[in-house]
BALOKE-107919 format. One line per field, with one value per residue (C-alpha): x, z, y. Coordinates in steps of 0.001 Angstrom, whole numbers, plus 524288, in hexadecimal, padded with zeros to 5 digits. Layout:
! BALOKE-107919
px <- c(X	...)
pz <- c(Z	...)
py <- c(Y	...)
***
This chain:
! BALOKE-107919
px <- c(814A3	815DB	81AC0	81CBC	822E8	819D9	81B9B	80E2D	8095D	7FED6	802AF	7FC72	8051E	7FD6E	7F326	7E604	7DEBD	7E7FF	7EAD7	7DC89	7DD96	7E808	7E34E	7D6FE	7DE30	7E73E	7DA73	7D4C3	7DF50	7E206	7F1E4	7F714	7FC20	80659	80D17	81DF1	823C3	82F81	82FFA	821AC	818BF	809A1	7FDCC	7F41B	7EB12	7EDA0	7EADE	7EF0D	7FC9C	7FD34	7FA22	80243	80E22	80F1E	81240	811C7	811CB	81DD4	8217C	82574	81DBB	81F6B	81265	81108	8069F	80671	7FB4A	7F3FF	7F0E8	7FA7D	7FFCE	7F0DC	7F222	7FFD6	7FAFF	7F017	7F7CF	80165	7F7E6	7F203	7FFD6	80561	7FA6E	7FACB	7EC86)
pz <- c(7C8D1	7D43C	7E0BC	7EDBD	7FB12	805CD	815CD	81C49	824C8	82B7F	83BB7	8390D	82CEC	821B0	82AA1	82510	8225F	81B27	814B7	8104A	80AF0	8033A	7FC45	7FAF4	7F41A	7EBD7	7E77C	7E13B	7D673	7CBE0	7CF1E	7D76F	7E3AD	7ED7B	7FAA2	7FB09	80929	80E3E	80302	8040C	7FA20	7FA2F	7F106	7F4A2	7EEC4	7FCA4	80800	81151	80870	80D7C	81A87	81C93	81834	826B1	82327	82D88	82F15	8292C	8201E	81107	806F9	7F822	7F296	7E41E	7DAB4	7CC3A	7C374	7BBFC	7C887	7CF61	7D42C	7D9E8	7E19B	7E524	7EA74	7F213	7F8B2	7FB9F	800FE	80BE2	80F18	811EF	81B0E	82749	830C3)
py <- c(80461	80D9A	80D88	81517	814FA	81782	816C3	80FA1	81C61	81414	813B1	803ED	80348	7F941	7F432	7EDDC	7F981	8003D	7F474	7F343	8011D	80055	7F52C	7FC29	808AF	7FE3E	7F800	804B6	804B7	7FCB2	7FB97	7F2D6	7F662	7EF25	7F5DB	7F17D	7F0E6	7E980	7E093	7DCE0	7DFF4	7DEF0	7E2E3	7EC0E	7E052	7D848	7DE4F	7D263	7D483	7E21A	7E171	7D662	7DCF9	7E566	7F3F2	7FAC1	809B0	8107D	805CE	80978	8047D	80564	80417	80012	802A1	7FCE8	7FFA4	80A2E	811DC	80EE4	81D55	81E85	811C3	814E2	821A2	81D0A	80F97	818E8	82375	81906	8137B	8221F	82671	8253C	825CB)
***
């Protein structure tokens, strides 16, 4: 298991099509993938999880990965989450 600490760069902070994204990315590896923030926790397996948890732009995160490839999926959550259109 891996984890990271990451600040949402997006102005719009986790709106739906970022949302719809990361899912997307999470679903290309085998490992599973949830986002922690303010003592919520949702899988990268339910989108209407995500989005309904409200992070807004400049918000910590620790995203965790668990699974064979989980450094690769760690790196590319984290990737979307850190940049900022």
């Amino acid at each position: 298991m891996m984890s990271r600490t990451v600040v949402v760069a997006d102005p719009q902070g986790v709106h739906a099509m970022l949302v719809h994204e990361l899912c997307q990315t999470a679903d290309e590896y085998s490992s599973s993938v949830w986002i922690l923030t303010q003592g919520n926790r949702s899988s990268l397996a339910r989108a209407v999880e995500l989005l309904a948890l409200g992070i807004r732009s400049g918000t910590p995160v620790k995203v965790v990965a668990d699974g064979i490839d989980e450094a690769e999926a760690l790196a590319a959550v984290c990737a979307l989450l850190e940049f900022a259109p």
